[in-house]
C-alpha positions in Angstrom: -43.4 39.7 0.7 -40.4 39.5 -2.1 -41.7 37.1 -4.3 -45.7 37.1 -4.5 -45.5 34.7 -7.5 -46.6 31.0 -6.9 -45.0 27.8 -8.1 -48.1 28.7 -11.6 -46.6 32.1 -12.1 -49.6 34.0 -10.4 -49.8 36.0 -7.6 -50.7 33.8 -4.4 -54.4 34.8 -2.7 -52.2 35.8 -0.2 -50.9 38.8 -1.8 -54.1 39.4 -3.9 -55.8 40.1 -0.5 -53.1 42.1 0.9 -53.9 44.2 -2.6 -52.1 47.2 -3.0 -53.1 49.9 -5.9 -49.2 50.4 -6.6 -48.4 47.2 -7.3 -52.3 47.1 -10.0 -50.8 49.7 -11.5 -47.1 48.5 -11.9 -48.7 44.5 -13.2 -50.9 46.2 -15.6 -47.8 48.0 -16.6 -46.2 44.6 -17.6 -49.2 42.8 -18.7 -49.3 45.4 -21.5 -46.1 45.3 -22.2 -46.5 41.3 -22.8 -45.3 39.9 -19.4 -47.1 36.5 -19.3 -46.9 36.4 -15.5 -48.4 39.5 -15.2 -51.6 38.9 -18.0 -52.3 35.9 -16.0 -52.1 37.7 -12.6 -54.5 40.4 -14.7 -56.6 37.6 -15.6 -57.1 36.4 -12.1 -58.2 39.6 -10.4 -60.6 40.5 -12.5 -61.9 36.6 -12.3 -62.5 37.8 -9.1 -63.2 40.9 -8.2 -63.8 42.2 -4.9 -61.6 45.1 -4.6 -61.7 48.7 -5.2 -59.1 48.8 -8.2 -60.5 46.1 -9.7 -63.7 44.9 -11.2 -64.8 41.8 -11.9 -65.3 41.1 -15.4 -65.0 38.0 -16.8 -64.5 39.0 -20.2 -61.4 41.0 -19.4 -60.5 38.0 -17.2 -60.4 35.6 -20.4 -58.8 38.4 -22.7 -55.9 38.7 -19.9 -55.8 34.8 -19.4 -55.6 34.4 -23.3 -53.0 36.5 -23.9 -50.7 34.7 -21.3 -52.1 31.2 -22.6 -51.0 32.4 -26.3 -47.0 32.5 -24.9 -47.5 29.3 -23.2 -48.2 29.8 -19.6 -49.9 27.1 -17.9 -51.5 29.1 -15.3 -53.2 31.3 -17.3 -54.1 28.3 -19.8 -55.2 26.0 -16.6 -57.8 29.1 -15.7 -58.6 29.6 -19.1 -60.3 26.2 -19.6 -63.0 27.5 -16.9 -64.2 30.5 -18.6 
């Protein structure tokens, strides 16, 4: 899978399934180094849960969402609204 990212900047449920602890640890990474993409994708998992890196919290999910939101990413903004 080369590009994981969807058309909103998040990572598809395709690749969230196919979830690979490398690839949590490299996002997270970016996310706090300010990568929108990534705080959005950070956002979604733990919106959702259901994997062993992880948990879902939906606190952290809005924190994540917000921070992409604040730099103008839609994605993030669009799942922000629902929290």
């Amino acid at each position: 899978m080369d590009d994981p990212f969807d058309k909103n900047g998040c990572i598809s449920e395709t690749a969230r399934i196919v979830f690979d602890t490398d690839k949590r640890i490299a996002v997270l990474s970016q996310a706090k180094k300010g990568d929108a993409d990534a705080q959005c994708q950070m956002g979604l998992w733990h919106s959702k849960g259901g994997n062993e890196a992880v948990e879902e919290d939906y606190a952290k999910a809005a924190e994540w969402f917000r921070k992409a939101a604040e730099q103008g990413h839609a994605g993030a903004e669009y799942n922000l609204s629902f929290m």
